[in-house]
MARTORMI-987635 format. One record per residue (C-alpha): y, x, z; residue number from 0; residue in one letter. Coordinates in nm, 3 decimals. Example, Ala and Ser with C-alpha at 12.3 -4.5 7.8 and 13.67 -1.06 7.14 Angstrom:
% residues 2
+---------+---------+---------+--------+------+
:       Y :       X :       Z : nudren : dovo :
+---------+---------+---------+--------+------+
:  -0.450 :   1.230 :   0.780 :      0 :    A :
:  -0.106 :   1.367 :   0.714 :      1 :    S :
+---------+---------+---------+--------+------+
***
This chain:
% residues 243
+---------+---------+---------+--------+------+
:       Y :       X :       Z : nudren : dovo :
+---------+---------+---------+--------+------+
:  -0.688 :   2.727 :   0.318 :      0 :    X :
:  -0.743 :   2.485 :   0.038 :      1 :    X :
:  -0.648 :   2.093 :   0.156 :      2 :    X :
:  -0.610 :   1.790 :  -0.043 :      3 :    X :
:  -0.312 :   1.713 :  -0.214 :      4 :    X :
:  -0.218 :   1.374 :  -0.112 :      5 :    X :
:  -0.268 :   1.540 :   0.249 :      6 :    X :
:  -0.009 :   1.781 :   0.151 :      7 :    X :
:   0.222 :   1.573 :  -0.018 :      8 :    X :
:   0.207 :   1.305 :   0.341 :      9 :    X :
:   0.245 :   1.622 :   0.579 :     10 :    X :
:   0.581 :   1.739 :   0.428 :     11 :    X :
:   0.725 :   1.382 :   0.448 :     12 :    X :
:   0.785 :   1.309 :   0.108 :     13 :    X :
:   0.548 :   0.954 :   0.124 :     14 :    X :
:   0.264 :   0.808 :   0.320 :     15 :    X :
:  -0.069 :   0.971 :   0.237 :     16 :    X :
:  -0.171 :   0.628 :   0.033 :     17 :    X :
:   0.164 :   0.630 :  -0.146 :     18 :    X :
:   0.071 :   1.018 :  -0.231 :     19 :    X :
:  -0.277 :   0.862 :  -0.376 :     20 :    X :
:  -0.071 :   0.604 :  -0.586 :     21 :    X :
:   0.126 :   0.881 :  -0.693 :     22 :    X :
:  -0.172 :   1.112 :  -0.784 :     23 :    X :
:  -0.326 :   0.846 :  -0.970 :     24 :    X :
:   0.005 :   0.756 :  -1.188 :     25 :    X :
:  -0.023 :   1.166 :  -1.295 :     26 :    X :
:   0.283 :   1.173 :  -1.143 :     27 :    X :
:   0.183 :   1.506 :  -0.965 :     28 :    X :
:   0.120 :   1.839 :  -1.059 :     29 :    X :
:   0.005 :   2.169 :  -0.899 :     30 :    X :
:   0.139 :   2.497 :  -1.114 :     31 :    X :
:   0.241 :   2.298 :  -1.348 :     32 :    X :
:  -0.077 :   2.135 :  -1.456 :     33 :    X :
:  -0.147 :   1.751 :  -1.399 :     34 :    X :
:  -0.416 :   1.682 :  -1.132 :     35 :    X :
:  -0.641 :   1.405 :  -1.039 :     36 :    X :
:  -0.719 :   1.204 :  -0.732 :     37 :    X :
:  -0.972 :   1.462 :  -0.505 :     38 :    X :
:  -0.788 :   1.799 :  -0.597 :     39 :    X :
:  -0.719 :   2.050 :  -0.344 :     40 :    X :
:  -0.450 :   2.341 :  -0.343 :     41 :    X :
:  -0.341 :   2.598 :  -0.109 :     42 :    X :
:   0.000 :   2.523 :  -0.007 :     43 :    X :
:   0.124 :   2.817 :   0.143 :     44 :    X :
:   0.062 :   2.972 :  -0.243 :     45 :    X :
:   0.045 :   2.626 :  -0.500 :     46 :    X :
:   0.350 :   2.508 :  -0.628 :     47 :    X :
:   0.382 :   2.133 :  -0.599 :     48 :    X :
:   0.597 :   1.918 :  -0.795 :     49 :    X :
:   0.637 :   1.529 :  -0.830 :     50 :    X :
:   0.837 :   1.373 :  -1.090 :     51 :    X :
:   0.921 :   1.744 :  -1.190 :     52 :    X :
:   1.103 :   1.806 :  -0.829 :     53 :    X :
:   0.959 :   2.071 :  -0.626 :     54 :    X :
:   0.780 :   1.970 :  -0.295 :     55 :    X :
:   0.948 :   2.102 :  -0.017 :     56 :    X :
:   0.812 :   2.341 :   0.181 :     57 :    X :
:   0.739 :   2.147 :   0.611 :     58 :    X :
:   0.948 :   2.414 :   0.761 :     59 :    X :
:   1.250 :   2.287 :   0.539 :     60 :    X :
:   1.211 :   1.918 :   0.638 :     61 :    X :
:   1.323 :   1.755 :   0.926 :     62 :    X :
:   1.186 :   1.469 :   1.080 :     63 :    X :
:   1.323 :   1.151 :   1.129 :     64 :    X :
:   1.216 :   0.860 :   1.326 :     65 :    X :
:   1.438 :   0.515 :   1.351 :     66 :    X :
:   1.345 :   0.200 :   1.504 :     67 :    X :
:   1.453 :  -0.080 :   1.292 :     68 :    X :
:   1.485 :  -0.459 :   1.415 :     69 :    X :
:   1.384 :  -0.572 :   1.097 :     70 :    X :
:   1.524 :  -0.944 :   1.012 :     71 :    X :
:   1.363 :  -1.218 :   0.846 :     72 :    X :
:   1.396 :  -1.229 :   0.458 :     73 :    X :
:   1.354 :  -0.842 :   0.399 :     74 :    X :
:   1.040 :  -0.703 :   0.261 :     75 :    X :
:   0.923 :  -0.348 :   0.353 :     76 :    X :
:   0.940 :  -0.134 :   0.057 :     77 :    X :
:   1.124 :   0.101 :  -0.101 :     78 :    X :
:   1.253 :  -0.130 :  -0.375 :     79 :    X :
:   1.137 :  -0.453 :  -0.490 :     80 :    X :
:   1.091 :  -0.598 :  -0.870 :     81 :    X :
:   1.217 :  -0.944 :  -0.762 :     82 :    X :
:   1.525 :  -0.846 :  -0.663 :     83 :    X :
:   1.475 :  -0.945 :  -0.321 :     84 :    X :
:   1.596 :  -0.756 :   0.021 :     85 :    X :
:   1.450 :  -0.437 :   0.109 :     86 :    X :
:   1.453 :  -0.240 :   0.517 :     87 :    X :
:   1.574 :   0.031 :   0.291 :     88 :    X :
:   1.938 :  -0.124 :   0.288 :     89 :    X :
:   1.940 :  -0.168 :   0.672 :     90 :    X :
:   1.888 :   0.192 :   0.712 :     91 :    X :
:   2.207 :   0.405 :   0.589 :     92 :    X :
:   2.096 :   0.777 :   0.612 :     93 :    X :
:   2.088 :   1.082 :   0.389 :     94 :    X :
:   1.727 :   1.168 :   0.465 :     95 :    X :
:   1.472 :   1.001 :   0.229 :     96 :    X :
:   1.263 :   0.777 :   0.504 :     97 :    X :
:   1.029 :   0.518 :   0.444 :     98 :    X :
:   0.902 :   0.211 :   0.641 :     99 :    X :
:   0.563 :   0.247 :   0.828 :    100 :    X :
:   0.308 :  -0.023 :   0.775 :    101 :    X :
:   0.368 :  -0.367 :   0.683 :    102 :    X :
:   0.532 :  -0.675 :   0.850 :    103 :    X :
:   0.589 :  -0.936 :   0.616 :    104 :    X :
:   0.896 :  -1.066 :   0.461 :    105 :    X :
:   0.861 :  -1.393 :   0.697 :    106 :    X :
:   0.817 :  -1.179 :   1.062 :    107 :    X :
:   1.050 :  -0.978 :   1.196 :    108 :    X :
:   1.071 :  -0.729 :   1.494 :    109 :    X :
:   0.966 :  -0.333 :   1.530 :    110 :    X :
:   0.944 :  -0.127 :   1.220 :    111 :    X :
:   0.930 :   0.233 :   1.246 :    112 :    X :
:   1.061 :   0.424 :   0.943 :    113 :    X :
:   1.023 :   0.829 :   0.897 :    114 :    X :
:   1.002 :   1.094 :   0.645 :    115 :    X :
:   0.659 :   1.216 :   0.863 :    116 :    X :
:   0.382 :   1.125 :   0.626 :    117 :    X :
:   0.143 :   1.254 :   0.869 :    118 :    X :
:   0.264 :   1.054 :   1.152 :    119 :    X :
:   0.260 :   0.715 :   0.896 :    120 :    X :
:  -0.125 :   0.817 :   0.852 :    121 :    X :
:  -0.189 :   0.823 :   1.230 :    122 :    X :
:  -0.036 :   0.448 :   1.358 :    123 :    X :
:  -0.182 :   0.295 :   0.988 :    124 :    X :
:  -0.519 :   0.413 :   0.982 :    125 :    X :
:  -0.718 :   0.194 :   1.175 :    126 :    X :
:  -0.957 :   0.459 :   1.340 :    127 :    X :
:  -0.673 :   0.575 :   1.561 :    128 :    X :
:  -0.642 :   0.235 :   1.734 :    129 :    X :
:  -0.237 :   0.247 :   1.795 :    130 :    X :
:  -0.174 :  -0.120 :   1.969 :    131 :    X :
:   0.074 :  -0.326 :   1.807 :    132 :    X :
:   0.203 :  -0.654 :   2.024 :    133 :    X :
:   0.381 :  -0.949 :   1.832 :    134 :    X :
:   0.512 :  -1.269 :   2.021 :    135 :    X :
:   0.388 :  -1.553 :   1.781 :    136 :    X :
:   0.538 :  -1.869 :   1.816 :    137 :    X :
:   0.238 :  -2.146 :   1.697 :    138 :    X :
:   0.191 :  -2.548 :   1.631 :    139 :    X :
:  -0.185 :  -2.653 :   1.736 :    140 :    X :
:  -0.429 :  -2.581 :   2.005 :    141 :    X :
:  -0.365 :  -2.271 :   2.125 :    142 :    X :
:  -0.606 :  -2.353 :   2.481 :    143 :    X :
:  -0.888 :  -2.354 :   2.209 :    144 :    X :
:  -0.783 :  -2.079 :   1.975 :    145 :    X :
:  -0.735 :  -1.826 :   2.230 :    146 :    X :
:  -1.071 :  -1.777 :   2.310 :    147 :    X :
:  -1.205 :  -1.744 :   1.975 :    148 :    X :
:  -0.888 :  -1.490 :   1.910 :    149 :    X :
:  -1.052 :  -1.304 :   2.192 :    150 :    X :
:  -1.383 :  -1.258 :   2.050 :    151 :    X :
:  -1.257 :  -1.171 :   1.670 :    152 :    X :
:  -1.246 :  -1.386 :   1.372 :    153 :    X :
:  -1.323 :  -1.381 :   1.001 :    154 :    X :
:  -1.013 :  -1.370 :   0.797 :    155 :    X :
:  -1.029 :  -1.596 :   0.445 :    156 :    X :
:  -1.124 :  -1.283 :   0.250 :    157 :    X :
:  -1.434 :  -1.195 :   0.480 :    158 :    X :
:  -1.259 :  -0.927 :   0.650 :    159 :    X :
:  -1.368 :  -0.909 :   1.071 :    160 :    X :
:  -1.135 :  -0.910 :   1.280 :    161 :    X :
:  -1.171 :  -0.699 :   1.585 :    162 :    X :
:  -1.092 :  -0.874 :   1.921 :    163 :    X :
:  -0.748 :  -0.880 :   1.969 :    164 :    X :
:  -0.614 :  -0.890 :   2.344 :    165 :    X :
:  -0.448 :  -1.288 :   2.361 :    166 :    X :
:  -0.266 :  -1.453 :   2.644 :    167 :    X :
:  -0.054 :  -1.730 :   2.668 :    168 :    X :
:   0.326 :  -1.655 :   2.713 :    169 :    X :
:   0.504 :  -1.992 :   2.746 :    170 :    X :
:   0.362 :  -2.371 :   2.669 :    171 :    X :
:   0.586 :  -2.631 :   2.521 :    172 :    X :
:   0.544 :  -3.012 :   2.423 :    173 :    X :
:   0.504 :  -2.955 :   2.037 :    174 :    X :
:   0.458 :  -2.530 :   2.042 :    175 :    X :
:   0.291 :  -2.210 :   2.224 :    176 :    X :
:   0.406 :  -1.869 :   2.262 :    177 :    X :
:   0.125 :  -1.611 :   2.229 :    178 :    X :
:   0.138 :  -1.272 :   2.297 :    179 :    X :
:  -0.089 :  -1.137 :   2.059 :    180 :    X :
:  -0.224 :  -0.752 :   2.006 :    181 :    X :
:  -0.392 :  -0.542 :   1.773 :    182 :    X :
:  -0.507 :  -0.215 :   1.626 :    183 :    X :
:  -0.556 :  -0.303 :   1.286 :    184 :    X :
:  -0.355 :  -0.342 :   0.975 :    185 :    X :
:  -0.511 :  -0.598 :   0.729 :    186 :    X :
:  -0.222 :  -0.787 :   0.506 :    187 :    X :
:  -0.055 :  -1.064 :   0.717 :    188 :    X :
:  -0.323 :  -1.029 :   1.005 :    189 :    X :
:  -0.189 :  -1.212 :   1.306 :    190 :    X :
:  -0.092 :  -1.485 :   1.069 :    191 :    X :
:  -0.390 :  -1.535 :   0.890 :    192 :    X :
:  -0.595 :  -1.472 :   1.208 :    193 :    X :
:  -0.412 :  -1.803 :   1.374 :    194 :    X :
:  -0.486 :  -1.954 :   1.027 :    195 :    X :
:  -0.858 :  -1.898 :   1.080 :    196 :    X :
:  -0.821 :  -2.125 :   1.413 :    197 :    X :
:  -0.611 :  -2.366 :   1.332 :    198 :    X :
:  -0.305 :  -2.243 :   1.421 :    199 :    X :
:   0.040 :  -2.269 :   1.187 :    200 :    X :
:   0.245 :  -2.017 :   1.264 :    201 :    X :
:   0.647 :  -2.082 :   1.310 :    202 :    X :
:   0.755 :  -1.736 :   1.372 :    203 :    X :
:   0.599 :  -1.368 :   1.422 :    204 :    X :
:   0.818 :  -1.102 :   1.609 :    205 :    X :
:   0.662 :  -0.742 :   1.652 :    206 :    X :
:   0.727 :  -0.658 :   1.994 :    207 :    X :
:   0.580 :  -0.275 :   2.021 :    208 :    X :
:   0.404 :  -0.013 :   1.829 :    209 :    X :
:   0.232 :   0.172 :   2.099 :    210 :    X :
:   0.476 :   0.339 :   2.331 :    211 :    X :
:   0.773 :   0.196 :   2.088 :    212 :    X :
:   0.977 :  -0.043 :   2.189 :    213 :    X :
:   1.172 :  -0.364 :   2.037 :    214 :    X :
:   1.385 :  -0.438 :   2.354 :    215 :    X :
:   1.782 :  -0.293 :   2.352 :    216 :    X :
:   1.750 :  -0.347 :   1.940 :    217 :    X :
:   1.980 :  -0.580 :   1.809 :    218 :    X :
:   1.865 :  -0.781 :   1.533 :    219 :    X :
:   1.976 :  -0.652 :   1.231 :    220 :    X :
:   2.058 :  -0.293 :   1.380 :    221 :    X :
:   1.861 :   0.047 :   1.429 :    222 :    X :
:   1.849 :   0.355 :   1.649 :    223 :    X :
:   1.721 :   0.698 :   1.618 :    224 :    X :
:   1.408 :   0.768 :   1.845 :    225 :    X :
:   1.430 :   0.916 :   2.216 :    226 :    X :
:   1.334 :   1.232 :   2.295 :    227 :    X :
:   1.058 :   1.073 :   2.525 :    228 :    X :
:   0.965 :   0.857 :   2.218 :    229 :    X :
:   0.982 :   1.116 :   1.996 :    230 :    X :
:   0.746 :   1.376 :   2.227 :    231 :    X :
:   0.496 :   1.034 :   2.251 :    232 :    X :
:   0.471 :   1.075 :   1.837 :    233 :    X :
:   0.408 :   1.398 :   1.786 :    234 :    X :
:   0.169 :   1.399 :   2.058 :    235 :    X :
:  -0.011 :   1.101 :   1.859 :    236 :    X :
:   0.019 :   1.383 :   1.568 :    237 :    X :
:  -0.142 :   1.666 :   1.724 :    238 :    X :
:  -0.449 :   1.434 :   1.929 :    239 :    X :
:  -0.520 :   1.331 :   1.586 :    240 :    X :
:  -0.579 :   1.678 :   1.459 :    241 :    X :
:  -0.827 :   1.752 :   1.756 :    242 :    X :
+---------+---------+---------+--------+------+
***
């Protein structure tokens, strides 16, 4: 059965479906040797698949890895960066080839899942599947006002609409808030730039939980390989999604 390439490429692990796109588009890909374009299909129980001139693996020769990363401040989630800065990559010190899933930005910190499962990495990205992600956000201003209007959904500076986020208010101080804030989105820098849109100036961002995942028992710094419970929970998220 034909499917699409950058489908292909995400299922056996080697990237995210929209890194497989990027790669696609850079003619970094090929299918029997030939070049292909963004759109192709193949049949990959009979194509041959290469990138960069190494063959794709075939899924029953890959195996998947899941780690839960406390990511730090200062580290930005990529594979490598041009500026020389910090990457979750050097956190991480395994032989597999995993990458992280998502963004949090190099200023938050908290939950980051990384995996070699490009079809998982599709499922808690794309916002149609409406995985919750919680972050404790730490805000100057008037969070008694902004909460409401958090509630309903706001317009980010670029035009983009929020959905309504679920808000409440963890812990009040003098000059500061805490606010438990969560999502099922992925726009750049969301929860920031949604407390931006209300007046709120954000002092620090920690992801507490992607959907069953948990930050809790993660030092800061430090990583674990997935449960079994937490690693049934994915791959159930996997198969509801092919449904």
């Amino acid at each position: 059965m034909k499917e699409r390439v950058q489908k292909v490429i995400a299922e056996r692990g080697l990237c995210s479906r929209r890194a497989a796109e990027k790669l696609i588009a850079e003619n970094r890909v090929k299918v029997n040797g030939r070049p292909i374009k963004l759109g192709a299909t193949c049949d990959p129980a009979r194509d041959l698949i290469t990138v960069d001139g190494q063959k794709l693996l075939p899924k029953t020769e890959k195996k998947n890895l899941y780690i839960l990363l406390h990511k730090p401040r200062g580290y930005v989630t990529t594979l490598s960066d041009e500026k020389g800065r910090k990457t979750v990559t050097g956190l991480v010190k395994v032989s597999e080839r995993i990458y992280p899933v998502g963004r949090l930005d190099m200023l938050s910190e908290g939950l980051l899942l990384m995996t070699n499962d490009g079809e998982l990495t599709h499922v808690l990205t794309h916002p149609s599947y409406e995985i919750p992600k919680e972050y404790l956000v730490t805000v100057l201003g008037d969070s008694e006002a902004a909460i409401p209007l958090l509630r309903e959904g706001v317009t980010l500076d670029d035009g983009f609409q929020v959905a309504p986020a679920t808000v409440s208010l963890v812990r009040a101080f003098d000059d500061k808030s805490i606010l438990s804030i969560t999502i099922s989105q992925g726009h750049n820098r969301q929860v920031r730039r949604m407390c931006e849109a209300v007046g709120l100036t954000v002092r620090r961002l920690v992801r507490v939980s992607i959907g069953n995942l948990k930050l809790e028992g993660i030092p800061l710094g430090k990583w674990r390989h997935a449960s079994i419970q937490e690693e049934r929970y994915l791959r159930k998220l996997v198969k509801e999604a092919r449904k």
